[in-house]
Backbone as JSON, one array per atom type, in Angstrom:
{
  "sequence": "XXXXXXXXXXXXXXXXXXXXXXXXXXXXXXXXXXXXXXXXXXXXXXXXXXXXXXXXXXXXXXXXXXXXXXXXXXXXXXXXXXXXXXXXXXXXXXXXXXXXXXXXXXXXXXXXXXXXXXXXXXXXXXXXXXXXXXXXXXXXXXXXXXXXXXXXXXXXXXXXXXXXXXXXXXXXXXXXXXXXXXXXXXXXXXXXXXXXXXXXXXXXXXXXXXXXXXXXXXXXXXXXXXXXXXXXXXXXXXXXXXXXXXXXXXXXXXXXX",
  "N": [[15.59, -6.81, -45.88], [14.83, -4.91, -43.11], [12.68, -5.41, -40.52], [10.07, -4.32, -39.38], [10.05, -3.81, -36.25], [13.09, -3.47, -35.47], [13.12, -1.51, -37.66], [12.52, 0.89, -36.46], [13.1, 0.77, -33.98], [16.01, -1.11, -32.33], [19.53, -1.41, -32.2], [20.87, 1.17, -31.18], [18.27, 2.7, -30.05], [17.98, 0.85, -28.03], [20.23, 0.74, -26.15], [19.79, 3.72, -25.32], [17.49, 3.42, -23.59], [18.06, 1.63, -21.92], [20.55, 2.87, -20.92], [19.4, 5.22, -19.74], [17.9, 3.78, -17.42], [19.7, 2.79, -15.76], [20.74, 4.28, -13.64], [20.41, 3.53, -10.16], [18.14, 6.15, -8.7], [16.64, 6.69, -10.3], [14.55, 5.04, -10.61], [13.23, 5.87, -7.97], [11.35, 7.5, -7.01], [9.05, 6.09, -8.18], [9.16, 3.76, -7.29], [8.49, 4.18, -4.5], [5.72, 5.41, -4.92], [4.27, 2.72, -5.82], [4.75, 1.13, -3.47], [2.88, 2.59, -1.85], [0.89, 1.2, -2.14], [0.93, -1.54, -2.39], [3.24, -3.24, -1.12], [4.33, -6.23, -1.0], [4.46, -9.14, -2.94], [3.87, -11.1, -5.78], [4.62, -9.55, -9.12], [4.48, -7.93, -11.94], [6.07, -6.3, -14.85], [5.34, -4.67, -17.52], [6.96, -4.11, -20.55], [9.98, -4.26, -19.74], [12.27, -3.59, -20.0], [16.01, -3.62, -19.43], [15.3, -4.68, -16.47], [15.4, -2.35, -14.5], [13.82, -1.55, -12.95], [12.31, -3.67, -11.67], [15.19, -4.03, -10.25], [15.29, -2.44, -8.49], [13.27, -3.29, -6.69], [12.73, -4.68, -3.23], [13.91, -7.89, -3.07], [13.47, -9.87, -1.2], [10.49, -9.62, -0.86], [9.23, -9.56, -2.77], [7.79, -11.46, -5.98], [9.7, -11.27, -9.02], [8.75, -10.81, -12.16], [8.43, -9.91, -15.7], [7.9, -8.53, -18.8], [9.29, -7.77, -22.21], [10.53, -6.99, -25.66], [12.84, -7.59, -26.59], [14.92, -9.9, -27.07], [17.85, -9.88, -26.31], [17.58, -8.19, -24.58], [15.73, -8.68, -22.89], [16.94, -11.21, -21.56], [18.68, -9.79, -20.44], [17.9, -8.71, -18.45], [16.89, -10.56, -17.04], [19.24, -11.75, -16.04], [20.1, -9.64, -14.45], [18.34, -9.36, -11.98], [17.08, -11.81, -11.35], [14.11, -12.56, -12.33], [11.4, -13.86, -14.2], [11.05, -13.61, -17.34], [8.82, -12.57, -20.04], [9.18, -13.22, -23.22], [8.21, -11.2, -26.0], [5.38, -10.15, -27.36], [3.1, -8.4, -25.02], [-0.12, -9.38, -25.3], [0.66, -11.92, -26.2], [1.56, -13.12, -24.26], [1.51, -15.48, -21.66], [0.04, -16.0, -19.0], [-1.32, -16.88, -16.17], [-4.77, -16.14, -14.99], [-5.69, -13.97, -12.65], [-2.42, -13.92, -11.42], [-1.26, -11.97, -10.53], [-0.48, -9.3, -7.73], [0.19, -6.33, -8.54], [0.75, -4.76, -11.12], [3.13, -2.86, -13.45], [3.53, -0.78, -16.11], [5.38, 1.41, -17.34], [5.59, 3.77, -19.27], [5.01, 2.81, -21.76], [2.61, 1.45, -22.76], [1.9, 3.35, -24.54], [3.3, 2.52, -26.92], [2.32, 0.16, -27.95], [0.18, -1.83, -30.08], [-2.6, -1.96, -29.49], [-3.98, -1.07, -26.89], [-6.43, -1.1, -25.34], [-7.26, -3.92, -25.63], [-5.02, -4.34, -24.31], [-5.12, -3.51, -21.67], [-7.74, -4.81, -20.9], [-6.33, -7.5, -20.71], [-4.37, -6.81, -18.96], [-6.21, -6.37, -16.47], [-7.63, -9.24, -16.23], [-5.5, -10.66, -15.69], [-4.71, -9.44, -13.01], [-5.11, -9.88, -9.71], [-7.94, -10.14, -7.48], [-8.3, -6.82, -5.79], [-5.66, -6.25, -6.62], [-3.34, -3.96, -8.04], [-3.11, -1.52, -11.14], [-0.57, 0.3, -12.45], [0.63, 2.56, -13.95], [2.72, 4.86, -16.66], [2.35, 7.72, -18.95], [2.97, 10.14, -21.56], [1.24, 13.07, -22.03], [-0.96, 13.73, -23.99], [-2.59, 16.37, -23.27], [-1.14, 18.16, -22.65], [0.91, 20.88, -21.6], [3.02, 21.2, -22.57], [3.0, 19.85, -25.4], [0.81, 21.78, -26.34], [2.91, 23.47, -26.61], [4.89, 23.19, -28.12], [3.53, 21.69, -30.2], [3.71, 19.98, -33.24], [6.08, 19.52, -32.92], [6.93, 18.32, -30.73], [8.53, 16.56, -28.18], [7.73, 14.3, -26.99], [5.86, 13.2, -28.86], [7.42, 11.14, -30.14], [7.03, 10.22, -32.61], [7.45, 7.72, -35.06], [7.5, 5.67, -33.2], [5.5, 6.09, -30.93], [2.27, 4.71, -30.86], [-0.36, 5.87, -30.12], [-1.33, 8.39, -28.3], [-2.35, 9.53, -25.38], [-4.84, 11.69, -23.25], [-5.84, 12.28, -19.3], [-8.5, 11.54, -19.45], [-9.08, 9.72, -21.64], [-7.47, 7.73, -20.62], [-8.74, 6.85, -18.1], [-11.53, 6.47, -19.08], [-10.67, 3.71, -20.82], [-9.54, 2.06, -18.95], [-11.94, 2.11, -16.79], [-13.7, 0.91, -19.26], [-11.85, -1.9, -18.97], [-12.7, -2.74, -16.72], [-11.53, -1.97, -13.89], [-10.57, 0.45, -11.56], [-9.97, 4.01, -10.49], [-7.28, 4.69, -8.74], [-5.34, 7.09, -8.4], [-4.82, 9.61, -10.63], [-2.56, 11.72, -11.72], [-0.9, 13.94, -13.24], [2.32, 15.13, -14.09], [5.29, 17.46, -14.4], [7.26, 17.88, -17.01], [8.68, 18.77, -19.32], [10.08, 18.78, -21.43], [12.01, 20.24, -23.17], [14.57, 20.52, -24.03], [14.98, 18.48, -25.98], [13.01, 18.6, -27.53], [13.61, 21.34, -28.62], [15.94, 20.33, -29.82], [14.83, 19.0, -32.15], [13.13, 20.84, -33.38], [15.05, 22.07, -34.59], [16.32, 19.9, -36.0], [14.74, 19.78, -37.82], [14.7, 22.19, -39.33], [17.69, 21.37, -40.19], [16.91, 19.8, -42.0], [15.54, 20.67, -44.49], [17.71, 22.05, -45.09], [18.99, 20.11, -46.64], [20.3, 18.47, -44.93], [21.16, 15.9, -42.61], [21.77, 15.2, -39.18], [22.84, 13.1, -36.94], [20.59, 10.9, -34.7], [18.81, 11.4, -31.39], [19.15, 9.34, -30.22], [21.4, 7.75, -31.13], [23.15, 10.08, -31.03], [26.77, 12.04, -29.79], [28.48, 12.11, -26.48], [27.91, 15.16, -25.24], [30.48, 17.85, -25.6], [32.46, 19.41, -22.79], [31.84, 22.64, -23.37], [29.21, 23.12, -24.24], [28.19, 21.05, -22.2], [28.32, 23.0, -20.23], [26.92, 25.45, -21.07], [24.59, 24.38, -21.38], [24.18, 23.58, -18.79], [24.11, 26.38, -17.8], [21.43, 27.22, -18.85], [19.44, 25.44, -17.93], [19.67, 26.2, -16.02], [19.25, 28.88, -15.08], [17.28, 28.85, -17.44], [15.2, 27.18, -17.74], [13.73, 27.14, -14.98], [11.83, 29.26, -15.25], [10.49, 28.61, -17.41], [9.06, 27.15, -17.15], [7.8, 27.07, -14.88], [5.92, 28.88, -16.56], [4.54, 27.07, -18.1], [3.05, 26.29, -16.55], [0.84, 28.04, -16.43], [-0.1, 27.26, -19.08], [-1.25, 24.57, -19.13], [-1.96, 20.81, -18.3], [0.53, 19.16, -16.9], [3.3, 17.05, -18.18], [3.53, 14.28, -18.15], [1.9, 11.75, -17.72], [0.78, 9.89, -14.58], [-1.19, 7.23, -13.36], [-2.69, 5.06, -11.13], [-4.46, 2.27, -11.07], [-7.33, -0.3, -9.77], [-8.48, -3.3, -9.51], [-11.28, -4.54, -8.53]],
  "CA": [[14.85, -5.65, -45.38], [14.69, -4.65, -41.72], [11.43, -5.37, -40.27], [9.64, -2.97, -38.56], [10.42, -3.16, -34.88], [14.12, -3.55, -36.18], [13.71, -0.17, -37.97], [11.74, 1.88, -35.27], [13.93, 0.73, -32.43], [17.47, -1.61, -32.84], [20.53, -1.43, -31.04], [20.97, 2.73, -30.41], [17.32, 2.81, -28.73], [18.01, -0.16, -26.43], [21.05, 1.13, -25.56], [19.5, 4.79, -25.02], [16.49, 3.44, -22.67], [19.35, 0.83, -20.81], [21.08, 3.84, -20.25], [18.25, 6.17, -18.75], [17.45, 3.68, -16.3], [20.19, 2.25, -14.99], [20.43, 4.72, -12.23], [18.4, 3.54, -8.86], [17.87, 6.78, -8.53], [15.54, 6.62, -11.67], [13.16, 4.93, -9.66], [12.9, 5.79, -6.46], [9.42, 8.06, -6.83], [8.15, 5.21, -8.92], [8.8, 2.53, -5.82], [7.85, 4.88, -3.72], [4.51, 5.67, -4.92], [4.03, 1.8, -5.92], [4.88, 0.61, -2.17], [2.29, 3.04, -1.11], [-0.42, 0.29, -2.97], [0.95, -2.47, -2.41], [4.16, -3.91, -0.39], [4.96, -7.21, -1.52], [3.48, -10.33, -3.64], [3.61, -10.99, -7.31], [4.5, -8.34, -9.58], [4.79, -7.86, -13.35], [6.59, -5.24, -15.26], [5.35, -4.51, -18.45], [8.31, -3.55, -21.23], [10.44, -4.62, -18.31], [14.01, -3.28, -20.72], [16.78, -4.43, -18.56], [15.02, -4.84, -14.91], [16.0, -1.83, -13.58], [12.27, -1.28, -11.96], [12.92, -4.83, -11.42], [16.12, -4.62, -9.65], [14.86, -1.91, -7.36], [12.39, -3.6, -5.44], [13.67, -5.84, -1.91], [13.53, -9.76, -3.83], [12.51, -10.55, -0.43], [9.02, -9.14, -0.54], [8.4, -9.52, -4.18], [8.14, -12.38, -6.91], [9.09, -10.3, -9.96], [8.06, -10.96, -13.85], [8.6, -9.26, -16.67], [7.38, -8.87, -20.73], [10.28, -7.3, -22.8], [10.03, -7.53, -26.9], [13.91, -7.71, -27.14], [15.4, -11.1, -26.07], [18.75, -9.36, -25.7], [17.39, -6.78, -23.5], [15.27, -9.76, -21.36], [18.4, -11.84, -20.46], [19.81, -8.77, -19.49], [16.85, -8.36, -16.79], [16.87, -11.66, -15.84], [20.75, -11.78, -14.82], [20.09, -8.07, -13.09], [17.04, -9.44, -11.28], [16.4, -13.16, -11.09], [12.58, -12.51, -12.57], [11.41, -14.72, -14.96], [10.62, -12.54, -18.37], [8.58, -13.43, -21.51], [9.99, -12.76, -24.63], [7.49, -11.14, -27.24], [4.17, -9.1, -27.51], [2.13, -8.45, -23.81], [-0.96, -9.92, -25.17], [1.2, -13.31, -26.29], [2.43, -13.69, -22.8], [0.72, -16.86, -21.3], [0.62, -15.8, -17.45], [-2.59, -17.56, -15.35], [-5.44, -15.3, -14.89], [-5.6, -13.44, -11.14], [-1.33, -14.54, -10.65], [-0.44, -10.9, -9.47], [-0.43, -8.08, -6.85], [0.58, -5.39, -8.93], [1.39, -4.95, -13.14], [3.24, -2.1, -13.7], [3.83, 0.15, -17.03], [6.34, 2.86, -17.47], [6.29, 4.71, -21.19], [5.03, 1.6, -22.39], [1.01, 1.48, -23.31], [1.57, 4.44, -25.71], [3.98, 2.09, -27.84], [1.39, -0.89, -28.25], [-0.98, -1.82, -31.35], [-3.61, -2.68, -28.52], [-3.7, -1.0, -25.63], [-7.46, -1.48, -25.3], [-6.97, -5.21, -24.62], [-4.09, -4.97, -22.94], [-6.15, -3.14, -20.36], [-8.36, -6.14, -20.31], [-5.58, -8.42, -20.15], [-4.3, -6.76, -17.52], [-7.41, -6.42, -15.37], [-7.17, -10.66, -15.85], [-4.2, -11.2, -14.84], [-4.56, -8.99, -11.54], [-5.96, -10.38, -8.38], [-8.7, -8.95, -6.37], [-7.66, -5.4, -4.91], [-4.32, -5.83, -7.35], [-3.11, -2.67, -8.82], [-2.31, -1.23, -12.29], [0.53, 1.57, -12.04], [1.44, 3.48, -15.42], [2.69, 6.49, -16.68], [2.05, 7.66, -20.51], [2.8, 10.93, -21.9], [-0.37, 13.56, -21.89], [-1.42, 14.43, -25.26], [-3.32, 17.47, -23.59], [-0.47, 18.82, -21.98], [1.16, 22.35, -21.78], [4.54, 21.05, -23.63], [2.2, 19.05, -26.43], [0.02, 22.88, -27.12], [3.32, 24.54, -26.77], [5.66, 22.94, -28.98], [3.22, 21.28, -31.28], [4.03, 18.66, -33.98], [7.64, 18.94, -32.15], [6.7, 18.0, -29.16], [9.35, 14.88, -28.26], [7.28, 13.2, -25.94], [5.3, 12.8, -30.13], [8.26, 10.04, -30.44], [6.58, 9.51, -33.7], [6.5, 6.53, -35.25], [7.48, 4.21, -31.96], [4.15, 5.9, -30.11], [1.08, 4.71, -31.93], [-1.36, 6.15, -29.63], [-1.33, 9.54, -27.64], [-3.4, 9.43, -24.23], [-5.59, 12.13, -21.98], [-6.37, 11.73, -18.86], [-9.76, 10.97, -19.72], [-8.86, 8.58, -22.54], [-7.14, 6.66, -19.65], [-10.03, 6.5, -17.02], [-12.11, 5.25, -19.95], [-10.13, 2.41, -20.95], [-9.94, 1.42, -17.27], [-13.3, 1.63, -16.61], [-13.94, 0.04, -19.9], [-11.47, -2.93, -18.99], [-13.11, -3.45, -15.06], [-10.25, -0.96, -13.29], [-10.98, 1.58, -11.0], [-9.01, 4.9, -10.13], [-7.12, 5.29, -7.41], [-5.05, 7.71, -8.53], [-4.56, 9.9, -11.49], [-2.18, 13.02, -11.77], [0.13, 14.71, -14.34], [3.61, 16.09, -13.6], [5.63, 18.46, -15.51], [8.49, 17.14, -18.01], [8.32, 20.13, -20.69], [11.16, 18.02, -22.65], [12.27, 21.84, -23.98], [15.93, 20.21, -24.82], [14.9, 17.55, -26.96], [11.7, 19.43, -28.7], [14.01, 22.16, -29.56], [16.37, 19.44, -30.82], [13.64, 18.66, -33.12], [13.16, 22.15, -34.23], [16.63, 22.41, -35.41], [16.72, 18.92, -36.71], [13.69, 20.12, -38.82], [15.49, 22.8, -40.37], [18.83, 20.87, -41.02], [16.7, 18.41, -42.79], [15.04, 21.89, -44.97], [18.57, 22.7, -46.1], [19.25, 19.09, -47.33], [21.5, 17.87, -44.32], [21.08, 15.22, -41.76], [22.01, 14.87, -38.3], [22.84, 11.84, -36.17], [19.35, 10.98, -33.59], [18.65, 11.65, -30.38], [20.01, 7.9, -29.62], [23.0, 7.56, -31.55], [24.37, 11.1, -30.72], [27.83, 11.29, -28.96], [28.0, 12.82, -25.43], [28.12, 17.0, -25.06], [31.41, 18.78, -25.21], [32.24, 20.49, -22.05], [31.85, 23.97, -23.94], [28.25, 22.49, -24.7], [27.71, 21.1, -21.16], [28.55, 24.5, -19.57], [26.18, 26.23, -21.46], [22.9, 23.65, -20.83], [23.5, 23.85, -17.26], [23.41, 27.84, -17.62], [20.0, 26.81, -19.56], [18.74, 24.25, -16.76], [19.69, 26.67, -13.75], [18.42, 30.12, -14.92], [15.88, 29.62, -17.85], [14.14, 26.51, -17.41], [12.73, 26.93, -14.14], [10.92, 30.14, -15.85], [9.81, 28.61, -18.76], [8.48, 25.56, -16.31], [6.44, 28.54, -14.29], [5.57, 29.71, -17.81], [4.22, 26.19, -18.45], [2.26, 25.85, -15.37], [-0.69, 28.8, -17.23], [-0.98, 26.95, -20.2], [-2.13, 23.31, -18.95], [-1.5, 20.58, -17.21], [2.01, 17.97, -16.93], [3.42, 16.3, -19.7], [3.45, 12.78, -17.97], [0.21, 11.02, -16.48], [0.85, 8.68, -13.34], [-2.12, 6.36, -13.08], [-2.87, 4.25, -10.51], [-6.04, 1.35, -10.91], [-7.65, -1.62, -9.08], [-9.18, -3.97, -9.76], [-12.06, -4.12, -7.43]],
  "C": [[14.63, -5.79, -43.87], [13.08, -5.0, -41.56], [10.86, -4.2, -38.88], [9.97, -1.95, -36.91], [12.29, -2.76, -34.9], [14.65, -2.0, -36.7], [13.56, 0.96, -37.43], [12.85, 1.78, -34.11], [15.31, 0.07, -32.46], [18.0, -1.42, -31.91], [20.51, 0.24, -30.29], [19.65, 2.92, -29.36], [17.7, 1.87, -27.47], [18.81, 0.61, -25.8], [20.51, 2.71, -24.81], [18.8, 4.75, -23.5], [17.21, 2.8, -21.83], [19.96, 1.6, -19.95], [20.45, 5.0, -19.04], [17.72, 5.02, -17.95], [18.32, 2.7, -15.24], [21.14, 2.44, -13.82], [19.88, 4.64, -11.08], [18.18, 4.67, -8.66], [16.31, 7.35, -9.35], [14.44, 6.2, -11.28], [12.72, 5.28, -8.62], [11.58, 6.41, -5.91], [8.62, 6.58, -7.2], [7.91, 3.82, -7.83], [8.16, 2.84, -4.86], [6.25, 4.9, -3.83], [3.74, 3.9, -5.13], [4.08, 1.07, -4.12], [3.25, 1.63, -1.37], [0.94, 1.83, -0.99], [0.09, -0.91, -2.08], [2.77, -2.79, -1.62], [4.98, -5.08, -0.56], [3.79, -7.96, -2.41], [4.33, -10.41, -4.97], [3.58, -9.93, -7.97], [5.03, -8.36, -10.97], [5.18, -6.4, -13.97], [6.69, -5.63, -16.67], [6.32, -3.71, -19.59], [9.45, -3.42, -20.19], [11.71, -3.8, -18.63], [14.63, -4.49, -19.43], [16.93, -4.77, -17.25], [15.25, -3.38, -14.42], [15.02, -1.11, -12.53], [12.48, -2.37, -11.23], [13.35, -4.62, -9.93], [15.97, -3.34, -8.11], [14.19, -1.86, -6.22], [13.22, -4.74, -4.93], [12.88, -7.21, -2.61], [13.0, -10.27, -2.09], [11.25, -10.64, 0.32], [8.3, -9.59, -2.07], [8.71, -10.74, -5.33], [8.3, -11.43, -8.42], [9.26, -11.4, -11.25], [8.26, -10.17, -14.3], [7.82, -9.48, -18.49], [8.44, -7.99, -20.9], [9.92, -7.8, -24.22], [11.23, -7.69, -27.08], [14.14, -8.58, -26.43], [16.27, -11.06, -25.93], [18.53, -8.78, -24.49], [16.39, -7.82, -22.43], [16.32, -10.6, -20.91], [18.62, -11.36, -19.53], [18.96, -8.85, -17.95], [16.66, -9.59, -16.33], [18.22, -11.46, -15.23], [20.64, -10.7, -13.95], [19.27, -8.53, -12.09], [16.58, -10.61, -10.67], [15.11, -12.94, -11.77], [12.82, -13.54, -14.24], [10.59, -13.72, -16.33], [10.58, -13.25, -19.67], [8.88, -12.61, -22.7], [8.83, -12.26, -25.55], [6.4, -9.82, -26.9], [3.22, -9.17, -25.7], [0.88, -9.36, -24.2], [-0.6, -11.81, -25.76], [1.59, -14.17, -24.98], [1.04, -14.8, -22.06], [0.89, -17.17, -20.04], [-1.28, -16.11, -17.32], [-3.48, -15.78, -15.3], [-5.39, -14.87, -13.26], [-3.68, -13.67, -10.85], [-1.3, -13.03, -10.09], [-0.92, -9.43, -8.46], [-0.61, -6.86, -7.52], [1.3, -5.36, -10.58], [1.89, -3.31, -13.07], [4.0, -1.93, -15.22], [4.04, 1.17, -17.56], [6.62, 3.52, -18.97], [5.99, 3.6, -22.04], [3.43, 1.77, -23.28], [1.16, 2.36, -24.52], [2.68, 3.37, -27.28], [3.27, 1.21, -28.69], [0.36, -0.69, -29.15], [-1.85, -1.57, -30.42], [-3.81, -2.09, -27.56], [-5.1, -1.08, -24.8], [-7.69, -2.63, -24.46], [-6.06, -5.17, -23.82], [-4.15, -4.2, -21.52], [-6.84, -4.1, -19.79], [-7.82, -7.11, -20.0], [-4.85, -8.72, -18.93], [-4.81, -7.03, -16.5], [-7.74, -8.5, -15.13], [-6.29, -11.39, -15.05], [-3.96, -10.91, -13.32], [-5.13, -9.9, -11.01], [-6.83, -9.82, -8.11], [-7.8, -7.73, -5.69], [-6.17, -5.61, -5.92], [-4.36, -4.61, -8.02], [-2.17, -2.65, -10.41], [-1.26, -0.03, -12.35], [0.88, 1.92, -13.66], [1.98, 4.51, -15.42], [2.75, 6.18, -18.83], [2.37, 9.63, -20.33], [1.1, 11.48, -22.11], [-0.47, 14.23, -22.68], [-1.85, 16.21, -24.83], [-2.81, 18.38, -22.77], [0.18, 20.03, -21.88], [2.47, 21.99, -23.11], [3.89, 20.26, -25.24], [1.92, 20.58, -26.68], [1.55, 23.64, -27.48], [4.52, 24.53, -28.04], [4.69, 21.95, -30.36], [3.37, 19.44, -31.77], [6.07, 18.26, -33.36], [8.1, 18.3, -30.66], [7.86, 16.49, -29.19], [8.99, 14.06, -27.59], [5.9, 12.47, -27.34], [5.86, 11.31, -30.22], [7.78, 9.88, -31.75], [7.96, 8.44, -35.01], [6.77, 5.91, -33.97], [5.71, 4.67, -31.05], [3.02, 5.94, -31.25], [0.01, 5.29, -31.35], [-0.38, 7.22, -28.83], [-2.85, 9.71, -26.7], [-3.56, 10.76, -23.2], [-5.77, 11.69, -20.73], [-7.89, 11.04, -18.67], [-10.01, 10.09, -20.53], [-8.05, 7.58, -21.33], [-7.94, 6.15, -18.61], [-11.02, 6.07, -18.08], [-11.89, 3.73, -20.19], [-9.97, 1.83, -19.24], [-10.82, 1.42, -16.63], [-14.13, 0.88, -17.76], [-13.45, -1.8, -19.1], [-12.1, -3.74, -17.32], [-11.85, -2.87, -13.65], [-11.04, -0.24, -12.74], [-10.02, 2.37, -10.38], [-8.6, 5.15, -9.09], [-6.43, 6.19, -7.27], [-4.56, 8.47, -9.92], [-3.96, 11.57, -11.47], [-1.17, 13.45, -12.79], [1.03, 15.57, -13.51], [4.44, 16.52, -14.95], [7.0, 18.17, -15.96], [8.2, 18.17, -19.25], [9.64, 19.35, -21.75], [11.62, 19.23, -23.1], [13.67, 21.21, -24.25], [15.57, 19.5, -26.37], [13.68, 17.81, -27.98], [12.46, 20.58, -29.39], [15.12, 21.34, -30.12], [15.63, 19.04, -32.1], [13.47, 19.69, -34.18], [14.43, 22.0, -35.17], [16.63, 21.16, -36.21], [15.59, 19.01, -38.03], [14.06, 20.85, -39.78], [16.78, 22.87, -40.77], [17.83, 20.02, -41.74], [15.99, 19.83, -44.42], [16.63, 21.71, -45.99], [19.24, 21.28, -46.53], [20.64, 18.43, -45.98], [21.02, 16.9, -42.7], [21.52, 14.83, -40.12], [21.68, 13.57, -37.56], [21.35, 11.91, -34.75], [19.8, 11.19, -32.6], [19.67, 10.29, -29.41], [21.84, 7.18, -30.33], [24.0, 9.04, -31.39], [25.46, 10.97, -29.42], [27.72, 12.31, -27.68], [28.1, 13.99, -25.25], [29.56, 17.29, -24.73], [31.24, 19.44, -23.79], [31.64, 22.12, -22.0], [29.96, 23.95, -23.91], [27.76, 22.44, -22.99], [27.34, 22.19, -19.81], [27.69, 25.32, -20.17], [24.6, 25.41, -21.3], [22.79, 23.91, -19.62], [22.96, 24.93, -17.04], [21.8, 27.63, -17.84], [19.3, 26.54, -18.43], [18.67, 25.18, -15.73], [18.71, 28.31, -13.62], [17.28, 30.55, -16.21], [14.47, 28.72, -17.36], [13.45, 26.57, -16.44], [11.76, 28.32, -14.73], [10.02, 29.56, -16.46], [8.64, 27.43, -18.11], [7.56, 26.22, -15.46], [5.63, 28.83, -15.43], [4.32, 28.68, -18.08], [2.97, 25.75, -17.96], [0.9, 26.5, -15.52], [-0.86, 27.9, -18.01], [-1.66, 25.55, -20.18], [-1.16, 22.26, -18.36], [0.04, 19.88, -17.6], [2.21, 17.03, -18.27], [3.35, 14.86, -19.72], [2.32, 12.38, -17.15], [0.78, 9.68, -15.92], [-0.7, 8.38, -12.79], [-2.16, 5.24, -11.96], [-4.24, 3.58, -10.65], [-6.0, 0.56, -10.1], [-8.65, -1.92, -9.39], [-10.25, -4.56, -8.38], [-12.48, -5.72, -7.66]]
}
């Protein structure tokens, strides 16, 4: 029998999330807004996948670290990166209290049994003035009211928790954090929520389709008709989005004071 993380996640996810970030282009807001904090030192990257947050920052400003739960997918980010990355659960990891500058966590917190402690673990591990950097899907977002239980930023089962911004400034003022920045930007997912739809009612008439992570890449016929999608509805529907509430992703910034 598969065990759990095994049947939630496996080879097609790794490969999916490997794939979405092993563009530098993928980061370049996310360094960006992280350099604004902080510049060099010690730096940890929580669910690290295969470095590619990592491999974006200059190695000769920064000591990087990593946590990863796949010990395929941490190799990988050490050979991309040089960083030294622990194999297993964030709150198993056995890193000195105060070692770093800066912990960052990208799509990660919402996956975790814990994320409670591993607020407090965090806030340990920082330094004085060190920063926490996240981002988490926003439960109380326009693409969450508008699509529902289909929402794909749901992921259900891999996210065990679904976070507000006010459920996040809690837990960080619970754990000894303080805000230095908190804003929501707009990711309406509308491909992959109405993937959902439809995969809802092939599953109705008794028939299955291959996931989001094992499907094969778009026909031209296919790709020529999303872009139409992408160029003349979505920016409507993304205006449309902008009445009913706020961004579908929350970028957090803390410190530890």
């Amino acid at each position: 029998m598969p065990s759990e993380l095994e049947e939630h996640y496996g080879a097609d996810y790794d490969r999916a999330i490997a794939a979405g970030g092993a563009d530098p282009r993928h980061w370049k807001d996310r360094r960006g807004t992280l350099m604004r904090y902080k510049d060099r030192g010690k730096i940890l990257d929580l669910g690290c996948g295969s470095g590619g947050f990592l491999a974006s920052l200059p190695r000769s400003s920064w000591e990087l670290f990593g946590v990863e739960m796949s010990e395929r997918t941490a190799r990988l980010a050490e050979a991309n990166t040089g960083a030294q990355v622990f194999v297993g659960d964030v709150l198993d990891a056995p890193f000195p209290a105060e070692s770093f500058d800066a912990i960052t966590c990208f799509h990660v917190i919402e996956h975790l049994h814990q994320p409670w402690d591993v607020f407090a673990r965090v806030c340990e591990w920082l330094k004085p003035d060190g920063i926490f950097y996240l981002m988490t899907p926003n439960i109380e977002s326009a693409g969450a009211e508008i699509f529902g239980s289909y929402w794909y930023a749901l992921e259900l089962p891999r996210h065990l928790y679904h976070f507000s911004p006010t459920a996040l400034r809690n837990l960080a003022r619970a754990a000894g954090l303080a805000e230095c920045s908190l804003t929501t930007h707009r990711e309406l997912f509308v491909e992959p929520s109405l993937r959902y739809i439809v995969d809802g009612f092939f599953r109705k008439c008794g028939l299955q389709r291959a996931s989001l992570a094992q499907a094969k890449p778009p026909g031209l016929c296919w790709r020529a008709a999303r872009k139409g999608f992408r160029t003349a509805i979505l920016p409507l529907m993304t205006g449309v989005a902008s009445l009913a509430g706020d961004g579908e992703s929350i970028h957090a910034v803390f410190v530890k004071n």
